[in-house]
C-alpha positions as CSV (number, residue, x, y, z in Angstrom):
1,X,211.1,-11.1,-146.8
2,X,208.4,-8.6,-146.0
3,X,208.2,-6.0,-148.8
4,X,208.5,-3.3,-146.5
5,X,212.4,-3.8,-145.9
6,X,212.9,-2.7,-149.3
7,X,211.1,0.9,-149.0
8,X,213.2,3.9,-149.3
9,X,214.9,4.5,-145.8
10,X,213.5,0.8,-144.8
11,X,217.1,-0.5,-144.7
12,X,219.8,0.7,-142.4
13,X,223.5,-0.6,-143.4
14,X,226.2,-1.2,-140.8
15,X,229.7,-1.8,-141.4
16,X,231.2,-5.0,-140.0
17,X,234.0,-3.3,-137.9
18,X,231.2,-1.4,-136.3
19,X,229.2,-4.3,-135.5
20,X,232.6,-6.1,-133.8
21,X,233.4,-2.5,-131.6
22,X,229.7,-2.7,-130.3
23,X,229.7,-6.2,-129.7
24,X,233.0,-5.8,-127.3
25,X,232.0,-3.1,-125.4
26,X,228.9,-5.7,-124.4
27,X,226.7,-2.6,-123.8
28,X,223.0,-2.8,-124.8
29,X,222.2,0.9,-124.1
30,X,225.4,1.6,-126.4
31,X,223.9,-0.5,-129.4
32,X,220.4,0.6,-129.0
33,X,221.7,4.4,-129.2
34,X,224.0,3.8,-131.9
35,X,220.8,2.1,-134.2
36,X,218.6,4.8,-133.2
37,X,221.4,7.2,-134.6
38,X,222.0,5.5,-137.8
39,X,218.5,4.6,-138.7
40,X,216.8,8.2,-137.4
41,X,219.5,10.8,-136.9
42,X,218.7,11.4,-133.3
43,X,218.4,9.2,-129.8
44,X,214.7,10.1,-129.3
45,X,214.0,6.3,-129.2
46,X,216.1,6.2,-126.1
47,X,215.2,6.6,-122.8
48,X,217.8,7.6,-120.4
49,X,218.2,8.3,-116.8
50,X,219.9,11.5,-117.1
51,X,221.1,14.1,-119.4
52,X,224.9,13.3,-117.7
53,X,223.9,9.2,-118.6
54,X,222.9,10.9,-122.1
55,X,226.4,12.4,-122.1
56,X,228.0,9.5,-121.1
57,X,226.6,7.3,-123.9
58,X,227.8,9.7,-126.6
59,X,231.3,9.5,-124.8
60,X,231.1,5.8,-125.1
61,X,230.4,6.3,-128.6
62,X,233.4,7.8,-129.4
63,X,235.6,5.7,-127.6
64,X,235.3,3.1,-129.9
65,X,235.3,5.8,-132.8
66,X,231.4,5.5,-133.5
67,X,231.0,9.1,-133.2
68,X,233.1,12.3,-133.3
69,X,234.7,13.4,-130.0
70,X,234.7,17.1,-130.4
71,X,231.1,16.8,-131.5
72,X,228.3,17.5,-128.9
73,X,224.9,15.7,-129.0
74,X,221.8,18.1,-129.8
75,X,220.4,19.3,-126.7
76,X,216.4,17.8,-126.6
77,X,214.2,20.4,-126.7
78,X,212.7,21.8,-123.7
79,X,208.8,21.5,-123.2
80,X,207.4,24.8,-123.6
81,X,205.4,26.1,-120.6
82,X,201.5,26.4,-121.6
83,X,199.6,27.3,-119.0
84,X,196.6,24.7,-118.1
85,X,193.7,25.3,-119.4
86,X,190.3,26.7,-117.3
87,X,188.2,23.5,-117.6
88,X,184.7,23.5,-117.9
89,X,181.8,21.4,-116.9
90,X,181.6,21.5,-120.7
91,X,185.0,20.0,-121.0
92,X,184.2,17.2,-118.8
93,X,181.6,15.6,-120.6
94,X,183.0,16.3,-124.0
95,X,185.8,14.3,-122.3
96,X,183.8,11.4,-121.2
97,X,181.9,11.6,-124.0
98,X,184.1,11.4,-126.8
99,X,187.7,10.5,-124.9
100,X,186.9,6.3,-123.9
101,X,190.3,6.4,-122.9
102,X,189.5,9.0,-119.8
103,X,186.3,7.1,-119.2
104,X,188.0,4.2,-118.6
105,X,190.6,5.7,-116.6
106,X,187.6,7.8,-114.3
107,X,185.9,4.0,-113.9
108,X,189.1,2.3,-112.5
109,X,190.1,4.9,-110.4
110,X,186.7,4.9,-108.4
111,X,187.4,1.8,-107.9
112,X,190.6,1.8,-106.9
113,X,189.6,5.0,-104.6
114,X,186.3,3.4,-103.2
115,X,184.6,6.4,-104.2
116,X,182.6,7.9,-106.8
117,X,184.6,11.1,-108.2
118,X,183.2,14.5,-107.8
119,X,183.5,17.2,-110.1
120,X,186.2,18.5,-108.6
121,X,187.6,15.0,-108.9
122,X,187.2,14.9,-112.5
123,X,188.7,17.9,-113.1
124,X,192.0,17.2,-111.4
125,X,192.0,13.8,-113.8
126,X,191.0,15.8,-116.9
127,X,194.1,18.1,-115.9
128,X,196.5,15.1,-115.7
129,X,194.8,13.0,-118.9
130,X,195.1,16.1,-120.9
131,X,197.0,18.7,-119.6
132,X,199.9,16.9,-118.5
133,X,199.7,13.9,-121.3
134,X,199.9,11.2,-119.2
135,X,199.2,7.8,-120.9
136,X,196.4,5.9,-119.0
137,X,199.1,3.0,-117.8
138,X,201.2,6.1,-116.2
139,X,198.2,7.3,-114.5
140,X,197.2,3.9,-113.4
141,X,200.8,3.0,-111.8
142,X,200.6,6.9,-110.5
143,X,197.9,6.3,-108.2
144,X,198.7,2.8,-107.2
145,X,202.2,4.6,-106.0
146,X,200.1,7.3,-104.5
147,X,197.8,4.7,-102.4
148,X,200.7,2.4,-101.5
149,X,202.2,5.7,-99.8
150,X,199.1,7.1,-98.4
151,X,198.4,3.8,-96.8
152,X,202.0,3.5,-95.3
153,X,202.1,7.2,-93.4
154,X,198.5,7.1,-92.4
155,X,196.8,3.3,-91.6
156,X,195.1,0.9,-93.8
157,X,192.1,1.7,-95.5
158,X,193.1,6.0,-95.9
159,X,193.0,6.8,-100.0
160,X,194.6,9.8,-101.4
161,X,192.6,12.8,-102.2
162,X,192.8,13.4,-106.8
163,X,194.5,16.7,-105.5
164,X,197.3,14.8,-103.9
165,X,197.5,12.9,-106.9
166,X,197.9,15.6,-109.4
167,X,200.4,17.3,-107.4
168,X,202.5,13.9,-107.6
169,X,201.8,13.9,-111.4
170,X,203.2,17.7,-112.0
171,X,206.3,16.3,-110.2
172,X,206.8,13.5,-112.6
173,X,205.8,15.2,-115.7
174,X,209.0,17.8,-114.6
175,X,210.7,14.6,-113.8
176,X,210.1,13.5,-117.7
177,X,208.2,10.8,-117.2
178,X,205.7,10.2,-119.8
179,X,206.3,7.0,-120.7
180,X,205.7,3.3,-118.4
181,X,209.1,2.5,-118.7
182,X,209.8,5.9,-117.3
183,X,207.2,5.6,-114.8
184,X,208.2,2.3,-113.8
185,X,212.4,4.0,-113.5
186,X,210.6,6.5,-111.7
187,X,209.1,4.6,-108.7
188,X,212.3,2.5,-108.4
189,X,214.2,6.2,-107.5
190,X,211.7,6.3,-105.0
191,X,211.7,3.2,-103.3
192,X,215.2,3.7,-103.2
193,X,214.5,7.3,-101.5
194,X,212.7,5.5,-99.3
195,X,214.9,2.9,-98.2
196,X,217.5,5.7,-97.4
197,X,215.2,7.9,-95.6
198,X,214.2,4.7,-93.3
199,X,218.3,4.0,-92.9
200,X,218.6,8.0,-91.8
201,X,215.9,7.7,-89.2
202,X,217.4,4.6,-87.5
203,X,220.7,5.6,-87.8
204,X,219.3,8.4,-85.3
205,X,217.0,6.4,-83.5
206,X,213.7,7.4,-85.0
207,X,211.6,4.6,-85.8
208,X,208.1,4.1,-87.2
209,X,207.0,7.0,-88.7
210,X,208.4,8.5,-91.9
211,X,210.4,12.2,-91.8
212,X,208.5,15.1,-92.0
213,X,209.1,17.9,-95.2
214,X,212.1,19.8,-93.3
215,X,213.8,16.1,-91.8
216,X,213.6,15.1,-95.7
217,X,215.2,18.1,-96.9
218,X,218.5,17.4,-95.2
219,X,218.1,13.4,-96.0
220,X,218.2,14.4,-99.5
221,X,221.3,16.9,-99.3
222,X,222.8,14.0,-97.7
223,X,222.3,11.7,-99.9
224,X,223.6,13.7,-103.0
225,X,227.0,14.1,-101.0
226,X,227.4,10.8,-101.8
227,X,227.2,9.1,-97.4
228,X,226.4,6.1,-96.2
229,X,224.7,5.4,-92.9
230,X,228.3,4.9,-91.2
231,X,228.9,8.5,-91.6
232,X,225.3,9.5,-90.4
233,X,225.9,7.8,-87.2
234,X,228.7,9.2,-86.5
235,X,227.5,12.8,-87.5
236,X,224.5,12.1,-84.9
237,X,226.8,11.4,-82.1
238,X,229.2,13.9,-82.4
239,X,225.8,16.2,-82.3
240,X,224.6,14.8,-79.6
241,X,227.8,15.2,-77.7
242,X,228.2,18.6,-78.6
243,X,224.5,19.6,-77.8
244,X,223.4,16.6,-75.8
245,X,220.2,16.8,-78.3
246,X,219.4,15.9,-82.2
247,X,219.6,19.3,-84.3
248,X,219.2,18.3,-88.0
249,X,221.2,22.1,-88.5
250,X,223.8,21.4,-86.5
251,X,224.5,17.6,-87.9
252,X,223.8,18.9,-91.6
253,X,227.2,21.3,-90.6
254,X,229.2,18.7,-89.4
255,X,228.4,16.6,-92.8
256,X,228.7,19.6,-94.7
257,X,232.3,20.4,-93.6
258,X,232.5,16.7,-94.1
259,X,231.9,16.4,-97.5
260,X,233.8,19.6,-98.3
261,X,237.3,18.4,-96.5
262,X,236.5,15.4,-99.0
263,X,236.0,12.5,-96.0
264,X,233.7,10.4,-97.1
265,X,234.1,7.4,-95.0
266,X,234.4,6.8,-91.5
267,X,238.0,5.8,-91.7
268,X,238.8,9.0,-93.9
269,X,237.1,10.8,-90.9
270,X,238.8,9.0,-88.0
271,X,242.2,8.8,-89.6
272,X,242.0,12.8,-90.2
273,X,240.8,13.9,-86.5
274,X,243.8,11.0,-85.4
275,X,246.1,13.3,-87.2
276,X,244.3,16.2,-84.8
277,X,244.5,14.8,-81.8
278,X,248.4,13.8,-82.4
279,X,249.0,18.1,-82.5
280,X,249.4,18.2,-86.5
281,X,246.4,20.9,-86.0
282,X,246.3,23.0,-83.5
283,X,242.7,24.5,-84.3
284,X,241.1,21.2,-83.5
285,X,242.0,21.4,-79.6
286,X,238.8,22.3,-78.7
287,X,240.7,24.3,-74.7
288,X,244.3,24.8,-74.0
289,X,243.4,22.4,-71.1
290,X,245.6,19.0,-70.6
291,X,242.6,16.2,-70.5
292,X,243.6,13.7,-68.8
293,X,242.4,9.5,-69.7
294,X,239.7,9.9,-67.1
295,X,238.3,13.1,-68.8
296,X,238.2,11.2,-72.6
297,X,236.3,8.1,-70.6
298,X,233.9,10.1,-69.1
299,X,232.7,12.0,-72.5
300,X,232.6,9.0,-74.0
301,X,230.1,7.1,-71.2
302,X,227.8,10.4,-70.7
303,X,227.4,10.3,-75.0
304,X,226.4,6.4,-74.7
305,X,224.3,7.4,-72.0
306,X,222.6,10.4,-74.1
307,X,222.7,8.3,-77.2
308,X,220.5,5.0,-75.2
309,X,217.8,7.6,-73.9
310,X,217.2,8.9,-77.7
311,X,216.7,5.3,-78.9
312,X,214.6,4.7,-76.2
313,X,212.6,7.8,-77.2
């Protein structure tokens, strides 16, 4: 047995009864927090998604009586704000002088820009090495991401300007990502963003081309409500009945109200507005005029109509 075990604080004791409540909930993250706990006091060890997942885990805990209920984890502490520094020329090649890290990092990334980086260039990396604490494997998978996406919105062969790529590396140092494993959580939230944003656009007949900043605003809000795609269609074609065009406004109402009434699915939706049209709500009779069968049909084949010239757009 390595001598080690046997230093002062080398040896963390767990009771067999706590070993058994772990091993039935089946939970790695549960385990992994509960070592951390016993061996360092506090869960820094432990990466997690959220401070609600953080929550969550602590919750778990005491479940299983592994940790007090009425007992709140420690709040982490919050980074405090420095501004960035005013680099110099001098800083630079202090940097590439002493730093082999960054100069390894400044060789790759010409090559994976095609380019040979300009002082401006370098001082956008120095900001992102230093400043921001990035290690070199975050940096790296940060501009991979940052070409992949370039390439997608603008053709083969376009590369990202070092601006662009310290303005995506502020967002995930706010994020909390300082880590690969965070960086690699990090890009699968994105992918996922992505695949929604592309199930948006179709579900309103916009293909091949991403959403613009104000289109992604509302995908986003939508999103966090919690939708799926069956909703969003039918949010787009009650719009484009009412208004016989798309107005990203007008739908985000409809959804709003939506969410707010608590109808999250298209049967919760239908079977409420069924309700409506039975008389139980009087405020949902959109004139005091009888519509007749003929009427109903006729709405119904102009918004197919409208609906087929938008795809078609």
């Amino acid at each position: 047995m390595p001598s080690d075990f046997l230093h002062p604080g080398g040896i963390v004791a767990m009771s067999r009864q706590a070993v058994k409540r772990l091993l039935q909930k089946q939970d790695g993250r549960l385990a992994l927090l509960y070592l951390s706990l016993l061996s360092n006091g506090d869960d820094k060890a432990i990466t997690f998604q959220s401070e609600t997942e953080r929550e969550e885990a602590y919750k778990a805990l005491a479940s299983i009586g592994l940790w007090e209920s009425n007992k709140k984890p420690e709040a982490k502490p919050e980074k405090i704000d420095v501004p960035p520094p005013e680099y110099t020329q001098s800083d630079i090649l202090h940097a590439l002088e002493e730093e082999p890290s960054f100069t390894l990092i400044v060789g790759q990334i010409e090559q994976m820009l095609g380019k040979k980086l300009s002082t401006a260039d370098l001082h956008h990396l120095l900001f992102i090495f230093d400043y921001l604490s990035l290690p070199a494997e975050v940096i790296m998978l940060l501009t991979t991401f940052c070409i992949e996406r370039t390439v997608r919105q603008n053709g083969e062969g376009r590369r990202p300007t070092l601006a662009q790529i310290k303005k995506e590396a502020l967002y995930w140092s706010r994020q909390g990502v300082e880590t690969l494993e965070q960086a690699e959580l990090q890009l699968k939230k994105a992918e996922m963003s992505k695949e929604w944003e592309r199930q948006v656009l179709t579900c309103i007949g916009v293909r091949n081309r991403p959403p613009v900043a104000e289109e992604r605003k509302f995908i986003n809000a939508w999103a966090d409500m919690g939708f799926n795609g069956e909703v969003i269609s039918l949010a787009y074609e009650r719009t484009i009945m009412q208004l016989q065009n798309m107005n990203w406004k007008y739908m985000h109402g409809i959804l709003k109200r939506w969410h707010k009434e608590g109808l999250m699915t298209k049967a919760d939706i239908e079977a409420k507005e069924s309700s409506k049209f039975r008389g139980n709500d009087v405020s949902f009779q959109e004139t005091p005029k009888k519509r007749g069968v003929t009427d109903v049909t006729n709405d119904f084949d102009r918004l197919d109509k409208l609906l087929e010239k938008k795809k078609g757009e």
